[in-house]
Structure formats: C-alpha cells, structure tokens
N, C-alpha and C positions, 0 to 999 in steps of 0.2 A: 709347603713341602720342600724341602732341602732336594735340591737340584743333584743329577749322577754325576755331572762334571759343572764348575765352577771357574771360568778363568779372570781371571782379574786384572786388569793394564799390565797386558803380554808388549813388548817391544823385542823386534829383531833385526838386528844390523848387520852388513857384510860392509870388511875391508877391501876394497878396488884399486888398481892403480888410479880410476878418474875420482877416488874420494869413496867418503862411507856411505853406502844406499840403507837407506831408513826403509826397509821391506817392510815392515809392521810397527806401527805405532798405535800404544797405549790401548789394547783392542781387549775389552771384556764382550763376556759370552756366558749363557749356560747350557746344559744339553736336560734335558727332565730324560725320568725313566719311560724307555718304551717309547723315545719320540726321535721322530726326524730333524734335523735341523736341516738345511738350504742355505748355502753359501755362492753365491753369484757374485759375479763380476768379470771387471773384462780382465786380457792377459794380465799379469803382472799386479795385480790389487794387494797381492799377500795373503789371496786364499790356502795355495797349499801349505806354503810355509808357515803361515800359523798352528796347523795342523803336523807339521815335521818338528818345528818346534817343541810341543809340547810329547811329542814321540820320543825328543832326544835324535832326533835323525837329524839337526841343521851341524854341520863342521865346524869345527872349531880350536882351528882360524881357519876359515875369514869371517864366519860368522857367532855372533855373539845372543846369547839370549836373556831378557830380563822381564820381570816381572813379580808383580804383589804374589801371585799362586795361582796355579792351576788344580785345583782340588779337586781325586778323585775318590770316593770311596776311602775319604780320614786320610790319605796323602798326598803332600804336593808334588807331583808333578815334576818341576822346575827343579828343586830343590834334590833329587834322589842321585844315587850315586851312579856311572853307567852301569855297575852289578846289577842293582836293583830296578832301573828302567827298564833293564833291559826282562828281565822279573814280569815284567806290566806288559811289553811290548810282543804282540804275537800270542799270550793268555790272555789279558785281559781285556786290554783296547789292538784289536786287530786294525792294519788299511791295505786297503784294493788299491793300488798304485795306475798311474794313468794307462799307460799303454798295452795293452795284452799283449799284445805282437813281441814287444822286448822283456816284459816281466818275468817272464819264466826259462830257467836254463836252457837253450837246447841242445846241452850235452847229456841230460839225464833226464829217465823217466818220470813220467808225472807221478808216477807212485811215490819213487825216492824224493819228490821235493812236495808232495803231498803231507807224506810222514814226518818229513822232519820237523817240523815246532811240534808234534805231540809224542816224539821221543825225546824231546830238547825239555822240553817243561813238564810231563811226566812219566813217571816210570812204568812203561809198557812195552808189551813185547812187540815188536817186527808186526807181528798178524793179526795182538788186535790195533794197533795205528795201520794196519791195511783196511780189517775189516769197517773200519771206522772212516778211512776215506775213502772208500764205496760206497759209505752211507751215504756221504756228504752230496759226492756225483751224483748217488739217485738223486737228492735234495733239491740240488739246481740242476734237476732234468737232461744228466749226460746219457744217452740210450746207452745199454749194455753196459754197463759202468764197469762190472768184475772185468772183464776182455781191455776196455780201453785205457783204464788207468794203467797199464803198463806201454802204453803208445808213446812216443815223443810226441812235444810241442808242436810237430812240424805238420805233422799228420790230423790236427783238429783245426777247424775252420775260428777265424776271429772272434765268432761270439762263443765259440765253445771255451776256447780260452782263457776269454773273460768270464765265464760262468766255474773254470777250473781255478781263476785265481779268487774270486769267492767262495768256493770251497776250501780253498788254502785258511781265508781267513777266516772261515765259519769253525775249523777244524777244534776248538777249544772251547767253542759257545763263548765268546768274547760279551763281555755289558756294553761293548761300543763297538762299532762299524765305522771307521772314515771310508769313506769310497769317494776318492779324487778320480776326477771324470771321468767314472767309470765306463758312460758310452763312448768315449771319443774313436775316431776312426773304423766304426760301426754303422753298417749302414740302418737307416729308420725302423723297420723291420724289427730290427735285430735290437737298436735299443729299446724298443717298447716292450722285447720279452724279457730284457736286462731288468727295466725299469718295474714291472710285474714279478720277479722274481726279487726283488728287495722288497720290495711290497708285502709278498707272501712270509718270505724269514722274518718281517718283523712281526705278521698276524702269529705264526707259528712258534719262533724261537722266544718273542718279544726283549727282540733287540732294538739299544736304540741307533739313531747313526745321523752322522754326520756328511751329507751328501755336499761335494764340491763339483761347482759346474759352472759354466760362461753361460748356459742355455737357459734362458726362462722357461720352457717347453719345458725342458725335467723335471724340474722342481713345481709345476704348475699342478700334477696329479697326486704327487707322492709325497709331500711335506709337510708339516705342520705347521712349522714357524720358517720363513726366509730374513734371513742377514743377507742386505747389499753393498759388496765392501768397493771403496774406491781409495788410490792411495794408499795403503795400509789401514785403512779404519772404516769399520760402520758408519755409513751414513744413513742408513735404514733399515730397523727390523720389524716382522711382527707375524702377526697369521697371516699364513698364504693367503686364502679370499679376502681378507681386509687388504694386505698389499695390492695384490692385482687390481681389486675392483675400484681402491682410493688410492691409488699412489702422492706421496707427498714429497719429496725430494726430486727435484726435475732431472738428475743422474736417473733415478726409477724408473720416471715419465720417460727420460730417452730411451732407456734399453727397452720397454714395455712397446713402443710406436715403432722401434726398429724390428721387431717380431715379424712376422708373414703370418696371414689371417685370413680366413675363409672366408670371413662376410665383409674384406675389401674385398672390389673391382681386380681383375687380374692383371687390369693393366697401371695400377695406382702404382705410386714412385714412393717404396721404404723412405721412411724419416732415417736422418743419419743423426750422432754427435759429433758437432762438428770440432775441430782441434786434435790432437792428440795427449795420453792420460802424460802426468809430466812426468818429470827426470827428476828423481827420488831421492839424487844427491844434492838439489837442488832444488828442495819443493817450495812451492811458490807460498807467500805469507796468506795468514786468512784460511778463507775457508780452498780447500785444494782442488776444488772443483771450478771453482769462481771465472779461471781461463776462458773455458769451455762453455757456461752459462748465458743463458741470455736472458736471465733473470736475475742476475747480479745487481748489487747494488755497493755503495761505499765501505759499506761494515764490512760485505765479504769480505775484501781489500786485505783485510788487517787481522783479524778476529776470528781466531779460530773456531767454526759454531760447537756448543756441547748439545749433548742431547735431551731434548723436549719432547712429553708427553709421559702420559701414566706409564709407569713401571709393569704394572698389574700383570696376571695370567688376563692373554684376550685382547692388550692393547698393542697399538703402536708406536712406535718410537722413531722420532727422525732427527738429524744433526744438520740446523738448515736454519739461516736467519730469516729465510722467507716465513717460515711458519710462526716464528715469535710475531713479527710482523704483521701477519693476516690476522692472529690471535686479537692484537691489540688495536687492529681497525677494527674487527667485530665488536670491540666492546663498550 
C-alpha cells in the first residue's frame, strides 16, 4: 500500500553565531491512511522541526532544508514553490501548534480567526465559513457553540482553547493532522479529554496524524506506530505495544523506566538518563547517544548505527549496534 505521506532523508540546518546546528538529520518516515503516528523524544531531538519543515514553516535564513522528498498525495513537499505550499498548508495538511494560551490572536474573535483558511482556500460566503465553524465547535465539544464563537480567547478556559485551535484545523477536513504537543500546559484531566477527542476525529473524520509529544503516556493509548527520535534521527520505530512491551534501543529503555507507574512502590526513586542530549553543532562521532549509554561499546565510538530489523507493516525497527550484536551472539 503506498503510504499518504512519504519522507525520505529530511535534513535541517540553522546558521548560529556558535556554528551550524544539525536539527534534523537524514530522518525518513511514512504516515499510512487513517493512521497515527507518535513522535517522542526529549527537548530539542528535531521532532517539531521536521514537521515545520516539510510545512514550509522553518526561515530561511538561518535555516535551511534538504532532502530526497517528502511525498504527499503525487507531490513533493520540499520541492513546491511558497504559492503552492502554501496551497497544501491549512487545506490539506493542517497543525495544532504547541501552546493554546498563545496560538490564537487575542485581538480578534474566534469566529474571524475560525473563518479565515476557509475563506482563504475556498470560495464561500461569511455565513456558511460561520455555519461551518460551529460545526466544528460542536465537533470538539464547545457547549453552546453558536453564542461562543464570537467570544475572545481570553474568555475560554485552556482546554477549550486547545479544543478551538483543532477546530481551526479540522475546518477543511485536512488528510493530515500534526498536533505538536497538543496537551502541553494542560492539566491531566484536561489532556485525557484532548487525548479522546483526537481519538474520536480520526474514528469519525478518518483522519490520519501525526502526534508530537516528550510524553510516553500520550502516545501509549492513541497511536499506532511510535518513532523515538534522539539527536535529529530515529533511533526507534514500530507498533506502540511492540515498543512498549520489547523496547530495544536503551534511549527507549531510559525514557520507558523514567515513566511514574502504578504498580511501582510510591516510594521507588525514577530511573534517570544520565548526561545531557548533546550540542548539535557539535555532535559527537558514532552513534549520538553513546555519551549517555552504559551500554556502549567501541563501535559506538566511531560508526554511525543504521537501521536493523524488518521493514514490514508490524515490525520493529532500531538504529543500535547492540542489537546486530545480540543478533550475532544468538546465532
């Protein structure tokens, strides 16, 4: 099955006064139809940015973007002119930007910034791009929706917010969702009805999306396939319950033990990793994680790991000389 999106050794660079920071290196992916993807890691790995990226959102200068293709739907991506990204961006592939609290004007009604991409990319009148984002409201559960869409920002609580800036992006039935940390600065509560109402849009709309998050809790209920990016690049992907239940990349194994768990003791002391992720103008030879590991060995050193294990729909996939390694003692 030919995958809705396609990316192929994405690279993005920014010029700094301390030198070029390598955000994303040589990072392929696919999205299938109707499916979640799960992108984790910690600060700074190059999760959003690979996603701004192929939006056309990263500046330039200072930042630069390269790549084989990002193929969506018989076009690359990379390659289009900003007329025509701009064509894709907001109809086709919509994102939920992180923060609700700043995403939306608070000079202007949620109606006027409701309407605008579906006055912007088609030709309709004032009332029905009204009637149309009251749909939406109902959609993701804004009560009295006709009455509040004309409220300010200021006036709806943080998950309502965040529930108005997915209506923003649902407003076009987009084939793709990115939602960059959509729970962040939400309290538990509030992300779990966040987390359920992506859930629902893609039983209902059957959309698919690409969820960005630091949290393993997010991606643990809602995903199909999780990508673990460290460094700018996959060091592990695959099915969420094949992830969780076998992790194989000990990056995985850290974030997975640094979790809080109901059936530890309350008083048990979080696993940490220990080090810090490194300095991207300056990333270390080998494999990038190797600092940090205490499972390293000399190859890390030097040798960048590629990735090992079936390709297939089902399997998993890790970028880790441990596993060639364990491979070849088993046999």
């Amino acid at each position: 099955m030919t995958p809705l999106l396609d990316v192929q050794n994405l690279s993005v660079t920014f010029d700094t006064d301390d030198g070029v920071v390598q955000a994303v290196s040589d990072l392929s992916f696919h999205l299938d139809e109707g499916e979640i993807l799960g992108i984790v890691g910690e600060s700074g790995s190059g999760k959003s940015v690979s996603c701004l990226a192929m939006m056309g959102l990263v500046p330039s200068p200072p930042g630069r973007v390269q790549g084989r293709c990002a193929r969506f739907e018989g076009e690359d991506l990379l390659t289009l002119s900003a007329r025509a990204i701009r064509k894709v961006r907001g109809d086709r592939i919509s994102m939920i930007f992180q923060d609700p609290m700043t995403s939306l004007n608070p000079y202007l009604r949620v109606s006027s910034q409701l309407t605008e991409a579906m006055r912007t990319h088609r030709q309709v009148s004032r009332k029905d791009a009204l009637d149309r984002a009251v749909e939406l409201l109902d959609l993701v559960h804004i009560p009295d929706a006709s009455r509040r869409i004309h409220d300010y920002p200021h006036q709806f609580s943080g998950g309502m917010r965040q529930r108005v800036m997915i209506a923003m992006a649902l407003m076009l039935e987009p084939k793709i969702l990115i939602a960059d940390e959509p729970t962040t600065a939400l309290d538990v509560t509030i992300q779990a009805q966040i987390l359920d109402l992506l859930g629902e849009i893609r039983q209902r709309l059957g959309t698919s999306m690409i969820l960005i998050t630091h949290d393993l809790g997010v991606v643990a209920g809602v995903c199909d396939r999780v990508g673990v990016m460290y460094a700018g690049r996959f060091c592990e992907m695959g099915p969420t319950d094949l992830l969780f239940s076998d992790p194989s990349h000990p990056y995985t194994r850290g974030l997975l033990r640094s979790v809080p768990r109901i059936d530890r003791p309350s008083h048990a002391t979080l696993s940490t990793i220990q080090g810090n992720p490194p300095n991207m103008t300056d990333p270390p030879a080998g494999c990038a994680f190797h600092p940090r590991c205490e499972e390293q060995f000399d190859r890390c050193l030097v040798e960048r790991p590629e990735w090992m294990g079936d390709s297939g729909e089902g399997q998993k996939r890790v970028a880790c000389w441990l596993e060639e390694s364990e491979a070849e003692g088993s046999e």
